[in-house]
N, C-alpha and C positions, 0 to 999 in steps of 0.2 A: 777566741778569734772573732773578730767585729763581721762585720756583714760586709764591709766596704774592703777590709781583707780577704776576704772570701771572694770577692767579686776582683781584686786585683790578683788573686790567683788563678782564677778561673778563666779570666781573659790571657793569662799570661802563655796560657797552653795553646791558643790560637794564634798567627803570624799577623801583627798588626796591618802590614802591606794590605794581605787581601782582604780584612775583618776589618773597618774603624769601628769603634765604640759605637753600639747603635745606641745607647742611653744620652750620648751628646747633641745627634743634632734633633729632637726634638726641643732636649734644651736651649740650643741655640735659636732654632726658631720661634718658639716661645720666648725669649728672651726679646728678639728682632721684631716678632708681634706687637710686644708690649712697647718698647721701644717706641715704635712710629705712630701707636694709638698716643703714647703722652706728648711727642712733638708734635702731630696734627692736634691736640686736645690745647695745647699751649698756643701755638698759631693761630686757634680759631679764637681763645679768649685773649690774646693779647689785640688780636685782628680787632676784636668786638668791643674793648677798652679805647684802643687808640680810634678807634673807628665810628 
């Protein structure tokens, strides 16, 4: 058994309603992080080409 079946068993015992995956939203914020650092990073050198 993988670790990532182990972890989808292990969640499966808890009611997702009142539990959401806590391992998602740091990812997703993490994710939203990086996100708006590479469009403002783009914004500022395209600003600073055309500019």
């Amino acid at each position: 058994m993988t670790d990532d079946e182990r972890r989808r068993h292990a969640g499966a015992k808890q009611p997702l309603s009142t539990r959401p995956r806590p391992q998602m939203t740091p990812v997703l914020v993490a994710a939203g992080l990086v996100m708006l650092i590479v469009v403002v990073f783009l914004l500022i050198t395209a600003l600073g080409y055309h500019g």
